[in-house]
Biotite code that builds the C-alpha atoms (Angstrom):
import biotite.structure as struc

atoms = struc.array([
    struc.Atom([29.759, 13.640, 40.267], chain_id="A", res_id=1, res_name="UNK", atom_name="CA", element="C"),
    struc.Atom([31.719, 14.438, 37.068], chain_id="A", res_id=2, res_name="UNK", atom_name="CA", element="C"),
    struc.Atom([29.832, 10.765, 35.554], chain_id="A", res_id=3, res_name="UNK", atom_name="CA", element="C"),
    struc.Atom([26.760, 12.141, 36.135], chain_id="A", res_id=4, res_name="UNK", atom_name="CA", element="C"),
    struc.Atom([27.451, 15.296, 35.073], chain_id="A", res_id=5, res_name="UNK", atom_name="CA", element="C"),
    struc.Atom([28.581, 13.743, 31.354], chain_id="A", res_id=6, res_name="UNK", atom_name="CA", element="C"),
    struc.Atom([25.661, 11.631, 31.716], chain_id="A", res_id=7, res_name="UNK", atom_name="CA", element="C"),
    struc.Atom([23.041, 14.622, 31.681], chain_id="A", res_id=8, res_name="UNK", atom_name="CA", element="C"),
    struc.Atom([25.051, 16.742, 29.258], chain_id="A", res_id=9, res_name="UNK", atom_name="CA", element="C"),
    struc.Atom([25.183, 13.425, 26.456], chain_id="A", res_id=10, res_name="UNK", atom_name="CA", element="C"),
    struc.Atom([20.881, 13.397, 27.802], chain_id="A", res_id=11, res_name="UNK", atom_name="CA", element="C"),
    struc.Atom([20.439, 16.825, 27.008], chain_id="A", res_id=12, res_name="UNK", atom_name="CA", element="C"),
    struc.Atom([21.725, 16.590, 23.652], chain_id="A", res_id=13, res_name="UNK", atom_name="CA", element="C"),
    struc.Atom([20.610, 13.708, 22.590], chain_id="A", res_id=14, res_name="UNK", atom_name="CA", element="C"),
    struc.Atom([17.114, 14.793, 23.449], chain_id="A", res_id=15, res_name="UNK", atom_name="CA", element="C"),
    struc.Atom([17.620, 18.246, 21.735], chain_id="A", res_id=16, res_name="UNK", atom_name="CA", element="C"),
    struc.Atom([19.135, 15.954, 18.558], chain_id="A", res_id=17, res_name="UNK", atom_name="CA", element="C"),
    struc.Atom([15.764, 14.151, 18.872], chain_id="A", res_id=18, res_name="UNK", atom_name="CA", element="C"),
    struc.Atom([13.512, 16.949, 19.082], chain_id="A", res_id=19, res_name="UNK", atom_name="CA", element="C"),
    struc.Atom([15.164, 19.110, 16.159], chain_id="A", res_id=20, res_name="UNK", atom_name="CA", element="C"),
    struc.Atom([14.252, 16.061, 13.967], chain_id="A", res_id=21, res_name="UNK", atom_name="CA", element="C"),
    struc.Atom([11.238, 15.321, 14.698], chain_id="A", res_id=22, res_name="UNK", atom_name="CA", element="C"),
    struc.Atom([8.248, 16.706, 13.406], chain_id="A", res_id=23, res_name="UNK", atom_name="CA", element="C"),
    struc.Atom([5.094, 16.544, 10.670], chain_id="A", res_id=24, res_name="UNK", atom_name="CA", element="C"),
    struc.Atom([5.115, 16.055, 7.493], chain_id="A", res_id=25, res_name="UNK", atom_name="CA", element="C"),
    struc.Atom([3.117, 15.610, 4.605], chain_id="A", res_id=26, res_name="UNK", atom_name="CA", element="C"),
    struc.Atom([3.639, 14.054, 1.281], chain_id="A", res_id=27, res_name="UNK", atom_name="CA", element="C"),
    struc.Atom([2.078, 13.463, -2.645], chain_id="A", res_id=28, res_name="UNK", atom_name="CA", element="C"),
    struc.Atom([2.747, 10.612, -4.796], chain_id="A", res_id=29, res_name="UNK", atom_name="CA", element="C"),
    struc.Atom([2.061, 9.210, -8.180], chain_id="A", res_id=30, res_name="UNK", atom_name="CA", element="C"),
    struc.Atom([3.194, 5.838, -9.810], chain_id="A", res_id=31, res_name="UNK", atom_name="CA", element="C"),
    struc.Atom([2.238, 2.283, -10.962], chain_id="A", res_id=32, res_name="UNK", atom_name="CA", element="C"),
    struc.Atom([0.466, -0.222, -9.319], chain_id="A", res_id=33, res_name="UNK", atom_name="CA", element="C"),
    struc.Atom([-0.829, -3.731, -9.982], chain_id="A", res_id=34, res_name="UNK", atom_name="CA", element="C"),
    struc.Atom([-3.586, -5.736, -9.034], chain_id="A", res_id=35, res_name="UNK", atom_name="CA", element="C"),
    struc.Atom([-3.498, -9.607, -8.565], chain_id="A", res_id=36, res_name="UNK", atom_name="CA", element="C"),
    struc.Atom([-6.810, -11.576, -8.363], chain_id="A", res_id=37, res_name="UNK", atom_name="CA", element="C"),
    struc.Atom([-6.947, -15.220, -7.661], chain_id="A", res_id=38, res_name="UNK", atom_name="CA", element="C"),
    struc.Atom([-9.895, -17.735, -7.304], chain_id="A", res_id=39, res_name="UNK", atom_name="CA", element="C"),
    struc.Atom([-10.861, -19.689, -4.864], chain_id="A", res_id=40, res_name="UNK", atom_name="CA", element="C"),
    struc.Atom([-13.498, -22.129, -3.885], chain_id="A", res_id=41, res_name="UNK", atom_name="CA", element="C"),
    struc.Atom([-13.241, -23.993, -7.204], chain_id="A", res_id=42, res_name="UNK", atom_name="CA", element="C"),
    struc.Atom([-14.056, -21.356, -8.846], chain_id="A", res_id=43, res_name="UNK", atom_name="CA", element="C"),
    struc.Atom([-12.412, -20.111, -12.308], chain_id="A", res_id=44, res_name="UNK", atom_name="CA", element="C"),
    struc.Atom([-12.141, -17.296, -14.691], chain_id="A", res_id=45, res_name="UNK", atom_name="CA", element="C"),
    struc.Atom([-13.757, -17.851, -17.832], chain_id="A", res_id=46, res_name="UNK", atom_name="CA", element="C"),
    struc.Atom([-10.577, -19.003, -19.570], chain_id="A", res_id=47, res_name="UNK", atom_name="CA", element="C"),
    struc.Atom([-9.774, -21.400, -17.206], chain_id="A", res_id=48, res_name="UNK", atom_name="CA", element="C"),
    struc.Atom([-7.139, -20.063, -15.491], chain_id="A", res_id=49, res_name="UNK", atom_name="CA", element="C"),
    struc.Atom([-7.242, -19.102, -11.609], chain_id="A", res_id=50, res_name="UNK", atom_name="CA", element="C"),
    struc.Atom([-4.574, -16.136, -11.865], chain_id="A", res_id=51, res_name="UNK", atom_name="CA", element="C"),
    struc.Atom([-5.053, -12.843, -13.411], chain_id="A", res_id=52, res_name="UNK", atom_name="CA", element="C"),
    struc.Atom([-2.785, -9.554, -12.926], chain_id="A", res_id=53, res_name="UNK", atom_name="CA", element="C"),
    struc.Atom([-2.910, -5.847, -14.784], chain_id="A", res_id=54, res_name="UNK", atom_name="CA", element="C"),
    struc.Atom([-1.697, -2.453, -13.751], chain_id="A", res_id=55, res_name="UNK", atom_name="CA", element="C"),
    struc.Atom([-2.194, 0.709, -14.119], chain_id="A", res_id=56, res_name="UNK", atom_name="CA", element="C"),
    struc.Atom([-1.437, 4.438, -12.894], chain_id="A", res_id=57, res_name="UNK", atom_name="CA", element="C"),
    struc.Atom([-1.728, 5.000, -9.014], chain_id="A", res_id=58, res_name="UNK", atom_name="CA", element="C"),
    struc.Atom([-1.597, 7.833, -6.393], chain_id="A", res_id=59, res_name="UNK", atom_name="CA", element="C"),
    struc.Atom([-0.774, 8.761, -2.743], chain_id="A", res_id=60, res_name="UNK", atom_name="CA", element="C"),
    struc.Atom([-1.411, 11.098, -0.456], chain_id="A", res_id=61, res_name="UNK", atom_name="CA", element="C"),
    struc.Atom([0.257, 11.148, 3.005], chain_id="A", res_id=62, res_name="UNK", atom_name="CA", element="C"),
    struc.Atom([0.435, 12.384, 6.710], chain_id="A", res_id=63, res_name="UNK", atom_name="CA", element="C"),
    struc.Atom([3.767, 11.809, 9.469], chain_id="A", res_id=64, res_name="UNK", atom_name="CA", element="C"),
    struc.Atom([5.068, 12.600, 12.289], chain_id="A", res_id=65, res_name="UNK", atom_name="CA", element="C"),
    struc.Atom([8.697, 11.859, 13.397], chain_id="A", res_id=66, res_name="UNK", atom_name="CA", element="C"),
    struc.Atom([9.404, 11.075, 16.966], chain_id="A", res_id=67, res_name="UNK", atom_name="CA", element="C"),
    struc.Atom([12.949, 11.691, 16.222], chain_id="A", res_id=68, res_name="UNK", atom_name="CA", element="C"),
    struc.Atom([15.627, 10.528, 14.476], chain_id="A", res_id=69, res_name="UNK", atom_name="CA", element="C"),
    struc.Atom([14.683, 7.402, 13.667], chain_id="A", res_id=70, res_name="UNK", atom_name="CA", element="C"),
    struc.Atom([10.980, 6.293, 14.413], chain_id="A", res_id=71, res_name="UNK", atom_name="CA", element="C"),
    struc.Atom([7.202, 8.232, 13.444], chain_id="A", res_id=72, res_name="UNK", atom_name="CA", element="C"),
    struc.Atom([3.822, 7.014, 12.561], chain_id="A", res_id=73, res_name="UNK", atom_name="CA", element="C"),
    struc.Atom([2.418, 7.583, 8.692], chain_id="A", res_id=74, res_name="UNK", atom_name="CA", element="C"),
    struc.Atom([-1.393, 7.485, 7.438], chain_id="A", res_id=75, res_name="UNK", atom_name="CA", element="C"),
    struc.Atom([-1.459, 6.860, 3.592], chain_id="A", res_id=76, res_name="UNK", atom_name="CA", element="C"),
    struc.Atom([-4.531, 7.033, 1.395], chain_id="A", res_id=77, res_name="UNK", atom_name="CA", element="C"),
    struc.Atom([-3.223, 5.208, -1.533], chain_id="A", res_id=78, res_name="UNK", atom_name="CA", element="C"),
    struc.Atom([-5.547, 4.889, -5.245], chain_id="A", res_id=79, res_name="UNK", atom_name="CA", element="C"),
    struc.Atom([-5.066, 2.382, -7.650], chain_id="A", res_id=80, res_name="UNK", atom_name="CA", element="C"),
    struc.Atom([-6.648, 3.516, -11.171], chain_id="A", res_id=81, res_name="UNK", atom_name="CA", element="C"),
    struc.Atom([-9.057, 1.505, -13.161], chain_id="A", res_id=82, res_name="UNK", atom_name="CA", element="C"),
    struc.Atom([-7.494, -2.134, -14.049], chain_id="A", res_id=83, res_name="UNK", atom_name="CA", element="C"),
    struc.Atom([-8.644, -3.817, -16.880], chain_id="A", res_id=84, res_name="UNK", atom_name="CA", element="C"),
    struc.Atom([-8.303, -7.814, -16.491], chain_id="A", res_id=85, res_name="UNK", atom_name="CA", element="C"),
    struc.Atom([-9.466, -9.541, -19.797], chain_id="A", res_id=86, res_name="UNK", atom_name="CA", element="C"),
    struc.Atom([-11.031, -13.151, -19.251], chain_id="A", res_id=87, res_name="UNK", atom_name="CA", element="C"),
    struc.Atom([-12.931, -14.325, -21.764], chain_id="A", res_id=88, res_name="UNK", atom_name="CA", element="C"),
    struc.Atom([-16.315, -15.978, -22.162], chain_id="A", res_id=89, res_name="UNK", atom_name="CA", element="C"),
    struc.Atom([-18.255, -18.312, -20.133], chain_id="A", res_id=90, res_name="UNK", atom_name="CA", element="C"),
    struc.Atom([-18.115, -21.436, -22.130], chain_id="A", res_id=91, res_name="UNK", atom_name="CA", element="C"),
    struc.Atom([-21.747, -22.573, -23.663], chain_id="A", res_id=92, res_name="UNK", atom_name="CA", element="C"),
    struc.Atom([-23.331, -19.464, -22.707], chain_id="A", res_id=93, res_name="UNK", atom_name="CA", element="C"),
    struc.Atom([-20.689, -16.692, -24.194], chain_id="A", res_id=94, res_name="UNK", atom_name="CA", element="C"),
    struc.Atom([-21.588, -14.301, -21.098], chain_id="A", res_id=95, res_name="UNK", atom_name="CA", element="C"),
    struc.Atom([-18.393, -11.846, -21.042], chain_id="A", res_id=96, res_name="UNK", atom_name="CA", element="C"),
    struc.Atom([-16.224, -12.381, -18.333], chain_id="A", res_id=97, res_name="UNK", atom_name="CA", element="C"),
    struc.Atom([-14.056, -9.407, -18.470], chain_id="A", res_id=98, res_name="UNK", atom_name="CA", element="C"),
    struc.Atom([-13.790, -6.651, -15.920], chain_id="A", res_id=99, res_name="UNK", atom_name="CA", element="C"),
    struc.Atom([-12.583, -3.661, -14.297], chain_id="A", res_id=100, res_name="UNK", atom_name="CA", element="C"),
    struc.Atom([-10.981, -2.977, -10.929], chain_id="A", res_id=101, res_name="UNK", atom_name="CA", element="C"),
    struc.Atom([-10.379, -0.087, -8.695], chain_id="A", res_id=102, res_name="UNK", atom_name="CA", element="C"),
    struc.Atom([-9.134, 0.206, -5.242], chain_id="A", res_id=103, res_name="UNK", atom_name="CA", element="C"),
    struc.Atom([-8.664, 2.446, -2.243], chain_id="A", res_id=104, res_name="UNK", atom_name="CA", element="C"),
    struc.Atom([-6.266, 2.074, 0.528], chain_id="A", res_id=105, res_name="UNK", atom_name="CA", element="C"),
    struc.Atom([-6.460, 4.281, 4.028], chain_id="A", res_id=106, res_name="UNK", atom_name="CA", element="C"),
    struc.Atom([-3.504, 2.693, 6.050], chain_id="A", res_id=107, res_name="UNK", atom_name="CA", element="C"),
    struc.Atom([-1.355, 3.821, 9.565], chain_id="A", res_id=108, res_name="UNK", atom_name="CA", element="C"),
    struc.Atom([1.637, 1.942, 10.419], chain_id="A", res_id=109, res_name="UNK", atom_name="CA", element="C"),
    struc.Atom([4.994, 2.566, 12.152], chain_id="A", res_id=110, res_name="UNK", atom_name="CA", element="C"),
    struc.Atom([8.177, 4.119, 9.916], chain_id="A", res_id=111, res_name="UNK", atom_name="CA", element="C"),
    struc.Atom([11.836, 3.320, 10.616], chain_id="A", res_id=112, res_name="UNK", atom_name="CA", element="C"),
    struc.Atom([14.252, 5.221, 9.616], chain_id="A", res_id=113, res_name="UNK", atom_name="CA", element="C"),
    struc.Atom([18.113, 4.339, 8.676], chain_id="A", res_id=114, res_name="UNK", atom_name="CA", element="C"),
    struc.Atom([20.163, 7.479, 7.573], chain_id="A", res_id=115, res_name="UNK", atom_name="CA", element="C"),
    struc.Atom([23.629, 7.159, 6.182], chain_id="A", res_id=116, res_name="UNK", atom_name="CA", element="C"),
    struc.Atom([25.261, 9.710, 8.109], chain_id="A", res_id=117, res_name="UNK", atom_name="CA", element="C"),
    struc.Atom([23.413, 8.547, 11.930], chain_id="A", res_id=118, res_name="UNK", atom_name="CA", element="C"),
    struc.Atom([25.008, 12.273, 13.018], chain_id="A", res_id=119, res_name="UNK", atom_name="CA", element="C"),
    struc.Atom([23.508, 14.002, 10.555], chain_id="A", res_id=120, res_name="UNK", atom_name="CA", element="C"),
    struc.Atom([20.972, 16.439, 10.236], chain_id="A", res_id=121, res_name="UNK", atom_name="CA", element="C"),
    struc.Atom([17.619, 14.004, 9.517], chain_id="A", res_id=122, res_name="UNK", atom_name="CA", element="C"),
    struc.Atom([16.004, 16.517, 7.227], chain_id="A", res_id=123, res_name="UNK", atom_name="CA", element="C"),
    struc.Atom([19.127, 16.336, 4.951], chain_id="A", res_id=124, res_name="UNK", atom_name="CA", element="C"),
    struc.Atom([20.841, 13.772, 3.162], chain_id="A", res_id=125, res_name="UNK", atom_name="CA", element="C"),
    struc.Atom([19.805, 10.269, 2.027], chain_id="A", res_id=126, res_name="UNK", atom_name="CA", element="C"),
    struc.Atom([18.088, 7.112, 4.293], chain_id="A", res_id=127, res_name="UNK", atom_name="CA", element="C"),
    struc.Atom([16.288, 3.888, 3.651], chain_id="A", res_id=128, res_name="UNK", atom_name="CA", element="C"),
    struc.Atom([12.730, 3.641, 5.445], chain_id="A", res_id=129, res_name="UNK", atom_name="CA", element="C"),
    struc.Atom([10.556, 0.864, 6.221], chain_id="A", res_id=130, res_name="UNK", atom_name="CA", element="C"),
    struc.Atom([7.126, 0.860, 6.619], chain_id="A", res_id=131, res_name="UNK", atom_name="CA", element="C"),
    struc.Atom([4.501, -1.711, 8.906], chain_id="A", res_id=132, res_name="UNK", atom_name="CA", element="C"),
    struc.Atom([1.110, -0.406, 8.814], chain_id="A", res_id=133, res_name="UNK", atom_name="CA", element="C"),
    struc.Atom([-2.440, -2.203, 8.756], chain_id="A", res_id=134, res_name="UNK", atom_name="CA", element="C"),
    struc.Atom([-5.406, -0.851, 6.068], chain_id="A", res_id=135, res_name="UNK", atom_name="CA", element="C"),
    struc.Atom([-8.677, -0.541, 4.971], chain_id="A", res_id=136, res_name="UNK", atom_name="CA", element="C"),
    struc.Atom([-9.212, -1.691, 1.871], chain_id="A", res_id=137, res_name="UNK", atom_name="CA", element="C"),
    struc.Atom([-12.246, -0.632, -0.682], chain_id="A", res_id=138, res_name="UNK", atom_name="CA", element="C"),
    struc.Atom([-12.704, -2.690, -3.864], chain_id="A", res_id=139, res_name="UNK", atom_name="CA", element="C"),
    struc.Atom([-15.240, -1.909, -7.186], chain_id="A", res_id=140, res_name="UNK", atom_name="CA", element="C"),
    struc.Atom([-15.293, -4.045, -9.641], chain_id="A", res_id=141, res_name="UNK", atom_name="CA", element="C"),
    struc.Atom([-17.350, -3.127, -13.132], chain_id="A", res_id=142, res_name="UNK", atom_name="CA", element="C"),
    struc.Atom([-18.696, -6.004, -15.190], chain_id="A", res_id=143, res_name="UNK", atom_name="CA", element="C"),
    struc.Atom([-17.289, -9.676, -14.545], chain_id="A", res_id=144, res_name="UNK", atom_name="CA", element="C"),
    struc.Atom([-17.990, -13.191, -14.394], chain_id="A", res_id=145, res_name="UNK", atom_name="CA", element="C"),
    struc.Atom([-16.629, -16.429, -13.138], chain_id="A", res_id=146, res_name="UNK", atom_name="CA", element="C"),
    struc.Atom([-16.909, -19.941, -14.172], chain_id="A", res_id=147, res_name="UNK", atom_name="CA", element="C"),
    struc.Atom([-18.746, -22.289, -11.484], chain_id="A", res_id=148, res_name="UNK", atom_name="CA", element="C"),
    struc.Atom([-19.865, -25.792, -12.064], chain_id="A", res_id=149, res_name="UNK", atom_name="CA", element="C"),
    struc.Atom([-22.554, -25.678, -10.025], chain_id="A", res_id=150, res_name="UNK", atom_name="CA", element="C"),
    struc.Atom([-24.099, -22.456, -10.497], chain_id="A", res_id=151, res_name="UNK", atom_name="CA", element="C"),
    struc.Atom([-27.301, -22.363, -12.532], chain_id="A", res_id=152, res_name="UNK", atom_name="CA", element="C"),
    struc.Atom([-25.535, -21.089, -16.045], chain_id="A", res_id=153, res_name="UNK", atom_name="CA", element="C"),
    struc.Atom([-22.576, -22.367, -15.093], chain_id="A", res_id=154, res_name="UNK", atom_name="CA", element="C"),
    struc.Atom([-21.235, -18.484, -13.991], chain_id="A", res_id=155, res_name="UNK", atom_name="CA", element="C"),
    struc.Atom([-21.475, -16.211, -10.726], chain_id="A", res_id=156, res_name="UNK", atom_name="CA", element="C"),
    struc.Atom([-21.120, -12.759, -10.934], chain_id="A", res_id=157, res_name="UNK", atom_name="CA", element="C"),
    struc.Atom([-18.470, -10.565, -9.323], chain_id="A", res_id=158, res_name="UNK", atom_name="CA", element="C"),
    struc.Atom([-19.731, -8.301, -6.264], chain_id="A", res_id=159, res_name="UNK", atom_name="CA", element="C"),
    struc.Atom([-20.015, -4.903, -7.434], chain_id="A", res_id=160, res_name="UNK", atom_name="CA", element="C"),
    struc.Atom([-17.602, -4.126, -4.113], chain_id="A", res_id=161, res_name="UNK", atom_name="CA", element="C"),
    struc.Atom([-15.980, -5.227, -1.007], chain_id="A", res_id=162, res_name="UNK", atom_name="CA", element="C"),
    struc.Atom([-14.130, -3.921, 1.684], chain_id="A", res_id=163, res_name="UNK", atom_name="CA", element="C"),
    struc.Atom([-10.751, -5.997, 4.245], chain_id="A", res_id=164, res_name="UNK", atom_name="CA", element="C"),
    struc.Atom([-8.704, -4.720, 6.670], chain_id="A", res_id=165, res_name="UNK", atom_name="CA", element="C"),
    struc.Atom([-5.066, -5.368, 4.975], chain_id="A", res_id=166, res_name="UNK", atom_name="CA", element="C"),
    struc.Atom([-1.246, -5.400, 6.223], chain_id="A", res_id=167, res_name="UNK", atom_name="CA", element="C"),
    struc.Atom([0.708, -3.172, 4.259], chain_id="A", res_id=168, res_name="UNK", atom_name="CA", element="C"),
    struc.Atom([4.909, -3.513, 4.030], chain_id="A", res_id=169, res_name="UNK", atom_name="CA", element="C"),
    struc.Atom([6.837, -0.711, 2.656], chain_id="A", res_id=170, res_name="UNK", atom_name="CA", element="C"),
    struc.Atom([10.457, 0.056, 1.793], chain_id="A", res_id=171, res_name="UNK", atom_name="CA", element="C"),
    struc.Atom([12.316, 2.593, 0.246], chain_id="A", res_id=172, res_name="UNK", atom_name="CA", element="C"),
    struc.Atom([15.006, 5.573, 0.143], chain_id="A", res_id=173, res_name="UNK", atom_name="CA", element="C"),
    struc.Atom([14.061, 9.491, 1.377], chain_id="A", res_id=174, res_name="UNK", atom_name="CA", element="C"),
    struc.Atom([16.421, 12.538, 0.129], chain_id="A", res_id=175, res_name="UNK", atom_name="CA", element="C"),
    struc.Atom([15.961, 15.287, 1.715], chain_id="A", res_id=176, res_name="UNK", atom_name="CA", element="C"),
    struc.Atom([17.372, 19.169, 1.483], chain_id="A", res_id=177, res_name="UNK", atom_name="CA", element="C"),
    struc.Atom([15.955, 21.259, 4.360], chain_id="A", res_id=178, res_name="UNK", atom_name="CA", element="C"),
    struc.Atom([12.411, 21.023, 4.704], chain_id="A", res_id=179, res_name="UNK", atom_name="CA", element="C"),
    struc.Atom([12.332, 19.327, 1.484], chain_id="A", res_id=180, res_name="UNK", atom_name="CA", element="C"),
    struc.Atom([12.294, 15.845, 0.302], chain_id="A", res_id=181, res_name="UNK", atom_name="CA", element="C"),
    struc.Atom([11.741, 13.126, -1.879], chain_id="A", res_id=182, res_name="UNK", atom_name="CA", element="C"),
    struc.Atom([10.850, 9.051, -1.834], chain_id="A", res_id=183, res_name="UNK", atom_name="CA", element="C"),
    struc.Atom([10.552, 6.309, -3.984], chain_id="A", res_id=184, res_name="UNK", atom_name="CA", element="C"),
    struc.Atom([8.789, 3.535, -2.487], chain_id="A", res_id=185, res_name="UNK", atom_name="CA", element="C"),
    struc.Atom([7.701, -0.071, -2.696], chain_id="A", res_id=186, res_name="UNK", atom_name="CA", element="C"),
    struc.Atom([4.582, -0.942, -1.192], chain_id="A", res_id=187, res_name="UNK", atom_name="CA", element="C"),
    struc.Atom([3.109, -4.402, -1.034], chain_id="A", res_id=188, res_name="UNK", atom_name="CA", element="C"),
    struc.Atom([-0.789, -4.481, 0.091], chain_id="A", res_id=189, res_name="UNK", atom_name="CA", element="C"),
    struc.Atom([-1.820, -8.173, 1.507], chain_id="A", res_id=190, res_name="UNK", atom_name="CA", element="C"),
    struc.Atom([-5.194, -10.339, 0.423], chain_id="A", res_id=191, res_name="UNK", atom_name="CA", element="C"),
    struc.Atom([-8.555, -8.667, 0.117], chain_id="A", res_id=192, res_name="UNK", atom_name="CA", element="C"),
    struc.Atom([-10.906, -11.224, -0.053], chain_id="A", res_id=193, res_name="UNK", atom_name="CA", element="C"),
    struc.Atom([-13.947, -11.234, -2.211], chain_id="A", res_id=194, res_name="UNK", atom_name="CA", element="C"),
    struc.Atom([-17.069, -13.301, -1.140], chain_id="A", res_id=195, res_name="UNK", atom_name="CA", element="C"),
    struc.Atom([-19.987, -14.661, -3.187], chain_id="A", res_id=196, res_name="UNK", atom_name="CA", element="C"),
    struc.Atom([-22.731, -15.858, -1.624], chain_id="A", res_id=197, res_name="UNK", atom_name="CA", element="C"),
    struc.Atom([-21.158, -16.287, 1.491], chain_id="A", res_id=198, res_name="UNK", atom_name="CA", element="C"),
    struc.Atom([-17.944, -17.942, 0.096], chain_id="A", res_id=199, res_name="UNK", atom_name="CA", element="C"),
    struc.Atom([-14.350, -16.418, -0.676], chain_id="A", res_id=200, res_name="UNK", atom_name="CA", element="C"),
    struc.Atom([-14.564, -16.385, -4.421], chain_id="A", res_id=201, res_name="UNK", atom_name="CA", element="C"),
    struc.Atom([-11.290, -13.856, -4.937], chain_id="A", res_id=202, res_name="UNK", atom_name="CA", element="C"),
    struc.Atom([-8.474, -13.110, -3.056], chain_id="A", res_id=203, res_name="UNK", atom_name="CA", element="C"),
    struc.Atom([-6.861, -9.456, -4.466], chain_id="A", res_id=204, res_name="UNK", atom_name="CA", element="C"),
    struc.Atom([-3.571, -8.413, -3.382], chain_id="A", res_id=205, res_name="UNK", atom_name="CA", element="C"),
    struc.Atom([-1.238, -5.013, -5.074], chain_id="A", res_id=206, res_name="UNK", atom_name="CA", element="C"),
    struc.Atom([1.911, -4.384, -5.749], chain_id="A", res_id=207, res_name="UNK", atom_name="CA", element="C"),
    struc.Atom([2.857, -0.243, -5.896], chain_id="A", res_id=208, res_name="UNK", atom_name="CA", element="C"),
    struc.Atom([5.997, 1.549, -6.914], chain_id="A", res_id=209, res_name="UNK", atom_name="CA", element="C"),
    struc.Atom([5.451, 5.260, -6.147], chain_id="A", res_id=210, res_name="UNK", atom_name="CA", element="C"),
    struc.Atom([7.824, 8.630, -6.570], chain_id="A", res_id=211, res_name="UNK", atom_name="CA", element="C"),
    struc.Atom([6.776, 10.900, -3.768], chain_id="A", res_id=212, res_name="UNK", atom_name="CA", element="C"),
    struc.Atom([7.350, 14.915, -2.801], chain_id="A", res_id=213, res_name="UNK", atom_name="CA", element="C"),
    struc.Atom([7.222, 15.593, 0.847], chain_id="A", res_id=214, res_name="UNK", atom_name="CA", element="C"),
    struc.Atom([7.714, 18.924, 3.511], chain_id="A", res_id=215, res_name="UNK", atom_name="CA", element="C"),
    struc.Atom([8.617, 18.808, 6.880], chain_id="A", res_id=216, res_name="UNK", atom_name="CA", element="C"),
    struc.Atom([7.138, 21.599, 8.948], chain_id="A", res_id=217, res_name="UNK", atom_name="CA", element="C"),
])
């Protein structure tokens, strides 16, 4: 009797530990991302290379709940600022090659977290966080051109847009005070792909490091 006696008291607080940490939240973010673009296909940018990367300023916005202590779901909207990516020229017909990206991200995944102090008050304190989500991914592009040899002209333009479901991975560390708190956070966005004519021309994946505010209700 006394066993299960200890066994509903250690229930009842655990639950009530639970509960007291759990919870929405919402967050805002600004930092740096970068955009990688491959080709594919045998295609090429204009000077001949098949890899080209740039960065540039990038925001998030954010919605979470916490189930407790340790485990909640997140929906990001993420923005990656315009990217310039200088290629050159198309060789014999000088057609410019350079463009401009710009990219969206709505995402909801699954967040773990570890806190340093496992006893501790979750709203307070320091804990690393990963993050396992999937995305929808919108991609403009402005201007650009990519070598072919077998295109008439010997060039195929860039779509003006396309849109992937992505994977997203996340990691970082949280400090909170009260209802208070702050992130910084690694996110890696997987491949977008990019067809032409029917064909996977590009392949665009990010890389974002981002200083967040959040407040738990």
């Amino acid at each position: 009797m006394k066993r299960f006696a200890l066994v509903g008291l250690f229930s009842t607080l655990f639950c009530s530990y639970a509960q007291a940490d759990g919870g929405l939240y919402v967050g805002v973010g600004a930092g740096y991302g970068t955009i990688g673009s491959n080709t594919t296909g045998g295609l090429s940018y204009p000077n001949g290379s098949s890899s080209q990367g740039g960065g540039n300023m990038a925001g998030s916005v954010y919605l979470g709940y916490d189930f407790n202590h340790y485990v909640g779901i997140q929906a990001d909207y993420d923005y990656i600022a315009n990217v310039q990516l200088s290629t050159g020229s198309i060789p014999n017909s000088g057609v410019n090659g350079d463009f401009s990206v710009n990219q969206q991200v709505l995402d909801l995944g699954i967040t773990g977290h570890l806190p340093f102090s496992l006893f501790a008050d979750a709203l307070s304190g320091i804990s690393l966080f990963g993050r396992l989500a999937f995305g929808y991914s919108t991609t403009t592009f402005s201007g650009g051109q990519l070598a072919s040899p077998v295109a008439a002209g010997g060039s195929v333009s860039i779509p003006s847009s396309a849109s992937n479901l992505v994977p997203v991975v996340a990691a970082g560390a949280e400090y909170g005070i009260g209802q208070v708190g702050i992130r910084l956070e690694y996110q890696y966005i997987g491949n977008s792909t990019i067809n032409i004519n029917g064909q996977n021309a590009l392949n665009i994946n990010n890389n974002l490091v981002l200083l967040s505010a959040l407040y738990h209700f």
